[in-house]
Structure formats: C-alpha cells, structure tokens
C-alpha positions in Angstrom: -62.4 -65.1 -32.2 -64.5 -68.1 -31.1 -62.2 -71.6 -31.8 -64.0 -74.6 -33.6 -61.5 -76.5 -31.6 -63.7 -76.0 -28.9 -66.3 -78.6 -28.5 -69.8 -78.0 -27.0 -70.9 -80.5 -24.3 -73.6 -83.3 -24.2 -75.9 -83.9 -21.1 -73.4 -86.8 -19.9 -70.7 -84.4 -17.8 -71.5 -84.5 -14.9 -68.4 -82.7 -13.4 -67.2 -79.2 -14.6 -63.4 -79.4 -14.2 -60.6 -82.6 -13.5 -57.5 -81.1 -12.2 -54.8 -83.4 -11.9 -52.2 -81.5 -9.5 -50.0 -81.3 -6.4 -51.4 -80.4 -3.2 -48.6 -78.5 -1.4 -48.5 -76.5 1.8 -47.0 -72.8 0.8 -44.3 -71.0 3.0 -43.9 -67.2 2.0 -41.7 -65.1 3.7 -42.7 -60.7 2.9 -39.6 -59.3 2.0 -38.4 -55.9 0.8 -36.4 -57.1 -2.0 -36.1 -60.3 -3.4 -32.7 -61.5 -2.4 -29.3 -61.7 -4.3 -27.2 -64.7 -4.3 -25.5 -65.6 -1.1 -28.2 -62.4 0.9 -29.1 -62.7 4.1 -32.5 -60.9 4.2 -35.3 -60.0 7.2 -39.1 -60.6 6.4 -41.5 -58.4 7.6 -43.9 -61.2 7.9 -44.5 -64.9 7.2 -47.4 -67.3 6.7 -48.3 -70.5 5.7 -51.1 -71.3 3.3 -52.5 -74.4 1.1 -50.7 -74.4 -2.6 -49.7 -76.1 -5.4 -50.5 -75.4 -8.6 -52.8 -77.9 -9.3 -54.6 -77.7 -6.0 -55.1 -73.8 -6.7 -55.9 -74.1 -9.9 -58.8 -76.7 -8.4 -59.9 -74.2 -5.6 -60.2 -71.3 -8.3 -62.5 -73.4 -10.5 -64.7 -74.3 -6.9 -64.6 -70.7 -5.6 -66.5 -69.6 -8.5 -69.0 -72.1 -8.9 -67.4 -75.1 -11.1 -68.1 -79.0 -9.6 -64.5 -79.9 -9.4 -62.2 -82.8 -8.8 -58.8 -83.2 -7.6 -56.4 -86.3 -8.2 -53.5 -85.7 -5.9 -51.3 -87.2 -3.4 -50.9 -85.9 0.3 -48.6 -86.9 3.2 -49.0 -88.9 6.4 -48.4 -85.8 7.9 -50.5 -83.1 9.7 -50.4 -81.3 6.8 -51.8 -84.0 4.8 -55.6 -84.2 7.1 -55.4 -80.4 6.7 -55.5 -80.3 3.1 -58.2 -82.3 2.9 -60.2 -80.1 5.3 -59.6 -77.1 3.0 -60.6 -79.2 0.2 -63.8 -80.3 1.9 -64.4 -76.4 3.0 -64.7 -75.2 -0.5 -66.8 -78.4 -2.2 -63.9 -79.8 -4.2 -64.3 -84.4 -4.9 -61.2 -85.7 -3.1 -62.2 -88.9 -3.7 -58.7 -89.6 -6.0 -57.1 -87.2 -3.1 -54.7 -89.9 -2.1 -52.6 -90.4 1.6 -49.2 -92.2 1.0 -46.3 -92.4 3.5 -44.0 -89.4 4.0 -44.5 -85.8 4.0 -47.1 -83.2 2.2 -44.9 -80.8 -0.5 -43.9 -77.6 0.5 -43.2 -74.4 -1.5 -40.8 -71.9 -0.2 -41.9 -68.5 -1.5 -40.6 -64.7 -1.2 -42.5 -62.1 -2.2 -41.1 -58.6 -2.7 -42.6 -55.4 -1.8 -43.8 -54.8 -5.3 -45.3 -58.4 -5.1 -42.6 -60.0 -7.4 -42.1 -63.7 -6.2 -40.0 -66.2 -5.9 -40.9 -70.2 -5.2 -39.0 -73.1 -4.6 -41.4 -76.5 -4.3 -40.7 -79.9 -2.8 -43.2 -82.0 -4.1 -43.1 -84.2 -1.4 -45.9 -86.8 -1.6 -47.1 -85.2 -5.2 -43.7 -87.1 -6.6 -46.2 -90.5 -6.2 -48.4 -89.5 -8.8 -48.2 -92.3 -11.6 -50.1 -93.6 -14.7 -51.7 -96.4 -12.2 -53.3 -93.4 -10.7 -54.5 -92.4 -13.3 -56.1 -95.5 -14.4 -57.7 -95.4 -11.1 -59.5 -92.0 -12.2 -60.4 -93.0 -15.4 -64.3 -92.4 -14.6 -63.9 -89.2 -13.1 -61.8 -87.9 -16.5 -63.7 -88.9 -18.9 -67.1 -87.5 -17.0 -65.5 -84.0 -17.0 -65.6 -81.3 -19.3 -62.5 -79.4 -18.5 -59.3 -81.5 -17.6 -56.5 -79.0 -16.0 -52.8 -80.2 -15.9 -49.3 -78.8 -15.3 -45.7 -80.3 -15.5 -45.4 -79.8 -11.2 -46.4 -84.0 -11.6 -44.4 -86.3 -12.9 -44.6 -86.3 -16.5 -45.9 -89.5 -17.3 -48.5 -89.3 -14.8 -49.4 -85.7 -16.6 -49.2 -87.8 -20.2 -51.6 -90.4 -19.3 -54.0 -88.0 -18.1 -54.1 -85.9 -21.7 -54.3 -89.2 -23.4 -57.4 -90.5 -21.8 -59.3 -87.3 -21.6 -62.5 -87.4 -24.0 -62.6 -86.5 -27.3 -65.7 -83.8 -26.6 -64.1 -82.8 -23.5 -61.3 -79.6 -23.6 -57.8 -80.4 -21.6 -55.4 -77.2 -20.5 -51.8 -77.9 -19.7 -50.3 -75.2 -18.1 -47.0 -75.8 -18.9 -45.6 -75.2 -15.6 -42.6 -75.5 -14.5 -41.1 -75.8 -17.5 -39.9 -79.2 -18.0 -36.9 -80.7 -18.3 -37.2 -82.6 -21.5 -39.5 -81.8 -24.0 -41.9 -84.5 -25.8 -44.2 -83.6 -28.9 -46.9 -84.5 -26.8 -47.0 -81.8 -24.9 -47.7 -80.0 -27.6 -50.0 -82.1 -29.5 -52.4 -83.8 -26.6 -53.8 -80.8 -25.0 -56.7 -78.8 -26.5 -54.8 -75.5 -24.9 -51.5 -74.9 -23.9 -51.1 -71.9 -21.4 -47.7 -70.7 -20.4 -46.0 -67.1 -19.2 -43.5 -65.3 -20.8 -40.6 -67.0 -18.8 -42.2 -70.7 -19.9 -42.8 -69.6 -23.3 -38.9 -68.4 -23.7 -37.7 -71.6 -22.0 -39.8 -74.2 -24.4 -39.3 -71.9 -27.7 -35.3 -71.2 -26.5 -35.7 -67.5 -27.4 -37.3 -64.9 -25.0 -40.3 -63.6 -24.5 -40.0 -59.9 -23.1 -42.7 -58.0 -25.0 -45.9 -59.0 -27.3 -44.2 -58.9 -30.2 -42.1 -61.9 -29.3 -45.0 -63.2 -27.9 -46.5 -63.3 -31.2 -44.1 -65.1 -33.0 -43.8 -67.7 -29.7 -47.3 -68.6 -30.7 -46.2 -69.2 -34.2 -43.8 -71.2 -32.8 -46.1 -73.4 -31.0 -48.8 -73.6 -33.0 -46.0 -75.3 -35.9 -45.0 -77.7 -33.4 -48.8 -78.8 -33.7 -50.4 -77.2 -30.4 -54.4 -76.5 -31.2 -54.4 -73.5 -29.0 -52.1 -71.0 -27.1 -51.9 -68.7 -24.5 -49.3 -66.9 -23.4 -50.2 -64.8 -19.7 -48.2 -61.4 -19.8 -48.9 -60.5 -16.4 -49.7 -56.4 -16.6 -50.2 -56.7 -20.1 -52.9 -59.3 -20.1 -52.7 -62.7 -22.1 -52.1 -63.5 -26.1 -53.6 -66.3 -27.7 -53.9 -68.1 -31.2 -55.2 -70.9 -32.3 -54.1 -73.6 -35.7 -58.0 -72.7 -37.5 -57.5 -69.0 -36.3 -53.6 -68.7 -36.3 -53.7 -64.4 -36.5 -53.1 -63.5 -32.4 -55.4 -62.0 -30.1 -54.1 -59.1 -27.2 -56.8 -59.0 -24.5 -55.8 -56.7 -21.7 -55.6 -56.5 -18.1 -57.3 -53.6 -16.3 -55.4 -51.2 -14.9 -53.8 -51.9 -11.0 -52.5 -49.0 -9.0 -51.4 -51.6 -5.8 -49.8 -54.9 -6.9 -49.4 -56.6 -3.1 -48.9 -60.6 -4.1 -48.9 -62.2 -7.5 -48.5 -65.4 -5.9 -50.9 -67.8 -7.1 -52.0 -65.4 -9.8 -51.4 -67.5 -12.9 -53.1 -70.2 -11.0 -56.2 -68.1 -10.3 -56.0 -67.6 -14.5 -56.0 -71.2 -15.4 -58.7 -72.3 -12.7 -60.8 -69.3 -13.8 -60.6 -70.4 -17.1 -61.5 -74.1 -16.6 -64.4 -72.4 -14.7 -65.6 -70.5 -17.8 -64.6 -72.9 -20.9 -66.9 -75.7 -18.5 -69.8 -73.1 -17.6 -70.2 -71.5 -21.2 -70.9 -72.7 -24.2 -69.1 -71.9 -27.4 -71.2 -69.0 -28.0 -69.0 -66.9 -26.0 -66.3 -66.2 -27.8 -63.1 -67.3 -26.2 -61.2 -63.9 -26.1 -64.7 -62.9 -23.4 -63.5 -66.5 -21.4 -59.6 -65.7 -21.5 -60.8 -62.0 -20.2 -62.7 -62.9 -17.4 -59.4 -65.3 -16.3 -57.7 -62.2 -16.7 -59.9 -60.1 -14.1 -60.3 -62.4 -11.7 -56.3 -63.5 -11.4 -56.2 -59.0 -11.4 -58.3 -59.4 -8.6 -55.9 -62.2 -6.7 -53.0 -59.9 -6.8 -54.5 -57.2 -5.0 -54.5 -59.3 -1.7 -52.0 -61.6 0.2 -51.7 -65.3 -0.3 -52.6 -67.9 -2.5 -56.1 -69.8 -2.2 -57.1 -67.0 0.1 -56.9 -64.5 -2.6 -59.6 -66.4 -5.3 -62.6 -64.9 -5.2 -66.3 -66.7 -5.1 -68.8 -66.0 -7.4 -70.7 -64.5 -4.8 -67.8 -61.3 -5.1 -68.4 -61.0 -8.9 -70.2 -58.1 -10.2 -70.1 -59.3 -13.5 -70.8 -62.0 -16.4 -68.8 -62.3 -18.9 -71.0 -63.1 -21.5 -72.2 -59.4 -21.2 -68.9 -57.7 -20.3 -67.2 -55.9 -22.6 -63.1 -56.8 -22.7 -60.2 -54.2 -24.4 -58.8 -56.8 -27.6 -56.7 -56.2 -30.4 -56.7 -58.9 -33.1 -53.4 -58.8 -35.0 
C-alpha cells in the first residue's frame, strides 16, 4: 500500500523533521512487579535519563540521520542546561528550545521485570507552550518535511502547530496521552494519526485488545475524517489504513525472546518514522516505512532506558527500501 496522501518533497526543505514536544527529565524505578494500589514496593535499581515524548521522538529522528528541530520549553533549573547539552550531543536545532522560570518536567516511571511500564509526567516548564510560540517557529515549520506532535503540550499550542504546517509537508500526531476533550481537529489536521491500543480504545470509547478491534478502530477513525491511521500493537506490530486505501494493513514485529524496557518504545516508533517518511520518497511503499519504525522501536526494548536505547544509523544493518517486512493486507 503506498498512500497518495503522501506528498513528495521539493528542493525547498531544508529540515527533515519539526517536533513540537516536552522535554522532560525521566525517573524510572526497576521493579519486580508493577505495584497495586496502596503497595509499598523495593526497586532493584533506579536512574535518571532525558524524556518526554516529544524530545524522544526528536532524538530518534537525529540518532538515525534526520536534520531535526525541537520547539520546547525547559526550566531554570539544572536540569534545564542539561537538556540542552544532550540536545547539542546528538545534532538536534534548539534554537525554539526555550528557558522559562520554574522547573524542567519530570516523568515518574516503573518498569516491571517483564519490561511493562508505568509513567506519571509533570510537565513542568512544557505547560508554557502556547500558540505565540508557535508563531515564533513559523519558519522552522513550514521548512520541514515531517512535523511530529503529541497531546503531552497543551492543546492549543499542539492545534496551531497542525494548522500552519505546509500543505506538501506530512504532520504525525501521536495522540498521546489521550486527551481530555476531544476536537474534530485532531482528527482532521494531521496527515497521520498514530495511537496504541490503550489510546485507540480511549478516543473510539470501545477497546482495543486484539487486531480485530483494531480494525474496526481504524474504521472508526478514518469516518471521523482522519487521512491516515496507525494503531502500534506492541508484540504484534502496528495496523494502518488510510481514507483512498481504507482495507487495513498488519505489518509484524520480529520475534523478541528478552523484553527488558519498553519505555520510550512508542517514541522510538514515531521518531523512526518521521526519519523515514522525511528520508524516502513515495516510492517506498508505506507499509516498508511503518516496518522499519517497527524494528527499530524492537530494537529499543531490548535495552534499559529511554534516549539511550535509540539506535544510530551507524548500528543499522539494513535499508528499508530493500528489506523485506511480514504484511497481511485485509
């Protein structure tokens, strides 16, 4: 399946993928189990790490070769000169990386011994993200071919954004968390809409357990007047349809005997495929792009942490355009 809703790029983007996103310091405690209400657990170990989904997403993109940008708001904190060090390390623009008073967020995280997680954020300084800033970064949008976004922003700021991106440019909203009140928009403005099963069942009010409910999701979605969807399925891969090709398509994960920490994982999906949709033309078909986001977030879980976990293109063994990926078209 290769989407006309995909556009192919002139000579005049000059920067891969926008992410607009929180930059947030992550907190993960290693625990056997991932506690019950009212549980008073001990962590084998704990460490902190740079986050947010946005900011991952970002790093992803970067670690694999995309020129990226970030527009994002750290504290006055130490935290906040330290994300902006990590930032620099890996080559992402910061320039629309913005300091304001009061504290860098913070994600508190358990991860089970079977790499299950659970997080908790405080946006912290990522709360200050408004349409003004996006007005700011108006240049840096519309030179872009890929503009990433996710509901961890406010959602005005996150509106603004999808409204200003180019028409021959593609925008992703990962849907994440799911939000608190819903707006046709969110539906409407992206070019792809990527949630998991658990944000799929909250938006559509039915769940999501299996890929046949995942199938009819997407019908779901694509009658509310989204252009593309994805829905992640962790273990099983991702499902996606789109309103010119509306029949779904199951592309697999490969097999994983040691699952350590699927946090970050979706993120390393969504920045991975920024990475590709920016990188390859149309001529890959978008079930090969969707399946190399699906290896490389395979890869993340594999290995502790968030950012840490990405790999660089220098790590990659293959190309995608020449890989062959396990699909099912329904």
């Amino acid at each position: 399946m290769n989407s006309n809703l995909l556009p192919t790029f002139g000579d005049d983007k000059t920067i891969d993928v926008t992410v607009l996103g929180c930059s947030i310091i992550d907190c993960i405690s290693y625990v056997p189990t991932l506690p019950k209400p009212g549980e008073t657990l001990r962590a084998s170990r704990y460490q902190t790490g740079f986050g947010g989904k946005g900011a991952n997403q970002c790093v992803a993109a970067a670690k694999l070769g995309s020129k990226t940008a970030l527009i994002s708001k750290v504290g006055t904190d130490d935290w906040g000169q330290k994300y902006r060090d990590n930032l620099e390390k890996f080559n992402v623009e910061a320039t629309h990386v913005e300091t304001v008073n009061g504290s860098t967020g913070l994600a508190q995280i358990n991860v089970s011994s079977d790499g299950e997680n659970q997080i908790v954020i405080i946006p912290g300084a990522s709360d200050a993200l408004c349409p003004g800033d996006i007005d700011k970064a108006a240049e840096v949008i519309r030179k872009t071919k890929v503009l990433v976004c996710q509901l961890e922003n406010p959602l005005q700021a996150t509106l603004a954004a999808l409204r200003m991106k180019d028409k021959n440019s593609i925008s992703i909203l990962n849907a994440s968390p799911s939000p608190n009140e819903n707006t046709l928009e969110l539906f409407t403005l992206p070019t792809i809409l990527c949630v998991n099963q658990v944000e799929a069942a909250a938006l559509t009010r039915r769940d999501v357990p299996d890929i046949e409910e995942a199938k009819r999701a997407i019908s779901n979605f694509l009658c509310l007047g989204c252009n593309i969807v994805i829905i992640t399925l962790g273990r099983d891969g991702a499902i996606f349809a789109s309103a010119d090709h509306p029949n779904p398509v199951h592309v697999r994960a490969p097999r994983i005997e040691d699952i350590l920490d699927t946090t970050g994982a979706g993120d390393a999906f969504v920045g991975a495929l920024a990475h590709y949709l920016a990188r390859y033309d149309t001529n890959v078909p978008l079930y090969k792009k969707i399946g190399g986001a699906i290896t490389i977030a395979s890869m993340t879980v594999q290995q502790y942490g968030t950012q840490t976990s990405y790999p660089s293109a220098k790590e990659l063994r293959f190309d995608i355009s020449l890989k062959n990926f396990d699909y099912t078209q329904f």
